[in-house]
C-alpha positions, 0 to 999 in steps of 0.5 A: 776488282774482278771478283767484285764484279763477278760478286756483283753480277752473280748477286744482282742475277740471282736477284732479278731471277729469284723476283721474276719467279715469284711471279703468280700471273701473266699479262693479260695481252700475252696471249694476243701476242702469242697469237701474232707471233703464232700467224708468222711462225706457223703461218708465215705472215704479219697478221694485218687484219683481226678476225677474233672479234665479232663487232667492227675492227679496222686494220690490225696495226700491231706495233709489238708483232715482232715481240709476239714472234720471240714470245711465241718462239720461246714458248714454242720451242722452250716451253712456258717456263722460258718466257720467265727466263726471257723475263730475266735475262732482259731485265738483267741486260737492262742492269748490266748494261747500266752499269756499264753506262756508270763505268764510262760517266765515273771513276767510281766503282759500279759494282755497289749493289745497294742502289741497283737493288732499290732501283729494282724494288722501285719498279718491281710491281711494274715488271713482275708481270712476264712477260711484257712487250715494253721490256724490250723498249726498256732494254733499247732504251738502257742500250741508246744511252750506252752507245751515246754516252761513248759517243760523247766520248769520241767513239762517233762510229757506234752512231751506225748502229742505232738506224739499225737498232731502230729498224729492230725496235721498230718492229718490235714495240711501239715504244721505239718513239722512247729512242727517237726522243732520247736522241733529240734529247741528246741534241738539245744537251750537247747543244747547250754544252756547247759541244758537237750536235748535229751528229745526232740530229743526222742520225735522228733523220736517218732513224725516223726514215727507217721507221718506214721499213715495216709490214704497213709503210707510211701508214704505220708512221701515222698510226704510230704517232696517234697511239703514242699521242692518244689519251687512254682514260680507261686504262689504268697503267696510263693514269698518272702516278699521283692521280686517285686511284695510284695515290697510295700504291707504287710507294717503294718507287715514289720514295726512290724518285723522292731520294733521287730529286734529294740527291740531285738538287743538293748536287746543283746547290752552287754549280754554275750553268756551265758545270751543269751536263745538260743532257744528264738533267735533260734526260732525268726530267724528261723521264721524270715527266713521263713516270709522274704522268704515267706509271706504266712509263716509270722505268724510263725514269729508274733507268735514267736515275741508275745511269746518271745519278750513280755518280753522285752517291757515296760509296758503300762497303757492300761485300756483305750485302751481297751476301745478304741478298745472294742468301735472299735469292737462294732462299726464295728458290728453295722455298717456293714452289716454281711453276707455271703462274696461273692467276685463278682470280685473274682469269676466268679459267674455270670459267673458260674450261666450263664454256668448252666442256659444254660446248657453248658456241657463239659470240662471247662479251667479256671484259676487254682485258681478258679478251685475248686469253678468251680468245687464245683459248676458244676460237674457232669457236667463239669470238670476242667483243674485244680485248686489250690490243684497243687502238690497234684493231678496234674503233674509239666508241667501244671501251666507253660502251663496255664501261658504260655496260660493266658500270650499269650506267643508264644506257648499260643495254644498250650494247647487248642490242648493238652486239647481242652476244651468246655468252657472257663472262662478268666479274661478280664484283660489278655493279652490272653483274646483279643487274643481270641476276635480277632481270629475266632476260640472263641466267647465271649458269656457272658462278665462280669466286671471281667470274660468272657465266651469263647465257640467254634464259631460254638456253639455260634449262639444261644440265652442265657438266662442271669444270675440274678443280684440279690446278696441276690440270689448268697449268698443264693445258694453260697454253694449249689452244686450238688457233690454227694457221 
């Protein structure tokens, strides 16, 4: 049994590795974060207040600092690669700990790699993206249902350790409101198991009054709750998973949670409510809910399947298939190329690079969520309408104001009148970009495959120096920035 587990975690290591390498990208709120954890390292303070913005902005509730603080210690100290290692070795914590969780609900072996390999598949377009601060939500929340699953079976003192856990998760991302609700789903389960409760009612309380401990106090609570509350309509990851624009994507996972519905009605066909675990089915819908309703929540729900629904599948001989997948991952290593992703459709790399080299000062309008890597890359010396941190710094009229502009609604000018910038940088593939080409106000001075470079038509006259095509010379100064602290 040794050598299938060591097969088995070698062969599932290899895999999350071989996927988080492929990787061609970052998330566009990486660098928002690296600036966070920038004020604390090299500052030796929780940035409060935004000054990388040129419209209004209120107080800087950034629910993730401490994930920026790891991010920025990596980086730091390691070197950009690392953040893809940290990558992969939380999404491997999240597996191991999984199985883990299998081996305490059953006696059958945990080590079949097949399903923990479809579950990967399924939420791979999510996570392959390094490196997220919702990893770490991800990996608490696989560490609360191990902790509470030996709970259930009698190891009651591991319930100190979630108030902590809590304080940690706290102040690392927002999304510990996942382990306050894991809890209490666990409360109203055993509580119709007939089994004890309260113990996790207690524990619930003691959490929610550690949630205070944080660089805000009360304030915070309640900034917490609205964002964990709050609609996002502009923001895509947030859309449901059948809605318009994800009706065709995410299949791989829309045919796991299928399979996993499947398996689980043919379980409940002839049980009696009383041989129904309630906090099993408690836990799989509740996470369902979330997965239907918002794909960036999906995980929650691969991660429940992985640990609950294990138990009910039959048992395959897979010694060669893992082999097979070893062989897959070994290949992948060999035949890519690995190095710092760099998403040149992504960005507007060159974009940015042509602004510096030309030394175009001033107040830049982008996209919101490029606004942090224009950010990361140019202040001091430009500053941005706004970027993705959204509710943690900016007021509510302005994503609708920028849609409204990108979209060449009606009123589109109305922001360049309200916030006139110096600089804009447009994605050539909205409606507003020609608007701008075919108006005398605006001159494209730089127009790329994916980006253009608007400036005021009285300052275009003038030769630019043009960016180098070199891709080794973006990789190499891709974290480079002159943010100081």
């Amino acid at each position: 049994m040794q050598k299938k587990a060591l097969l088995f975690y070698i062969t599932l290591f290899l895999l999350i590795l071989a996927y988080s390498m492929t990787t061609n990208n970052y998330d566009f709120d990486l660098w928002a974060r690296l600036i966070a954890g920038m004020g604390v390292i090299d500052g030796g303070h929780v940035l409060t207040q935004d000054f990388l913005s040129y419209t209004p902005v209120h107080t800087w509730w950034d629910h993730e600092w401490g994930a920026g603080v790891i991010f920025y210690f990596f980086l730091k100290y390691f070197g950009p690669f690392s953040l893809i290692i940290l990558q992969a070795l939380m999404l491997f914590g999240i597996f191991f700990t999984a199985s883990r969780v299998i081996k305490i609900r059953t006696e059958k072996c945990p080590y079949n790699i097949l399903f923990y390999f479809f579950a990967l598949m399924a939420v791979m377009q999510n996570l392959n993206a390094p490196i997220r601060c919702h990893m770490f939500s991800f990996l608490f929340f696989t560490i609360f249902i191990y902790i509470l699953e030996k709970v259930r079976q009698g190891n009651n003192k591991l319930l100190y350790l979630i108030p902590i856990i809590i304080l940690f998760w706290n102040n690392i991302h927002g999304g510990v409101v996942a382990g306050l609700g894991l809890m209490a789903m666990y409360a109203i389960g055993e509580f119709l198991n007939k089994k004890p409760f309260k113990k996790y009612l207690i524990t619930l309380a003691v959490s929610c009054l550690v949630l205070f401990i944080n660089p805000w106090g009360f304030d915070y609570i309640k900034f917490l709750l609205m964002a964990n509350t709050m609609k996002r309509p502009y923001i895509i990851e947030w859309w449901g998973l059948f809605s318009k624009y994800y009706l065709f994507k995410h299949i791989i996972f829309k045919a796991f949670m299928l399979a996993v519905c499947i398996v689980e009605f043919l379980q409940l066909k002839g049980k009696t409510w009383q041989k129904i675990d309630k906090v099993k089915y408690i836990v799989l819908l509740s996470t369902l809910y979330l997965a239907i309703s918002h794909v960036k929540l999906l995980p929650f729900f691969a991660i429940a399947s992985l640990c609950f629904v294990y138990e009910d599948l039959p048992q395959i001989k897979d010694k060669m298939i893992c082999y097979a997948l070893i062989l897959i991952s070994l290949l992948t290593f060999t035949v890519k190329d690995f190095s710092i992703p760099i998403g040149m459709d992504t960005y507007p790399i060159k974009e940015v690079e042509f602004i510096k080299q030309n030394n175009l000062r001033g107040k830049i309008l982008v996209n919101f969520g490029l606004g942090s890597y224009v950010s990361y890359k140019l202040y001091p010396n430009n500053l941005i309408f706004m970027d993705g941190r959204y509710e943690e710094v900016y007021y509510d009229y302005m994503v609708p104001l920028l849609k409204e502009f990108f979209l060449a609604y009606p009123n589109w000018h109305q922001i360049l009148d309200n916030f006139p910038p110096d600089v804009m940088i447009i994605e050539n593939y909205y409606p507003v970009y020609n608007k701008l080409k075919e108006g005398k106000e605006w001159k494209a001075i730089y127009e790329g495959k994916v980006f253009g470079i608007f400036i005021p038509s009285d300052n275009a006259n003038k030769n630019f120096k043009q960016p180098t095509d070199d891709l080794n010379y973006y990789k190499n100064t891709l974290f480079d920035t002159d943010i100081k602290f």
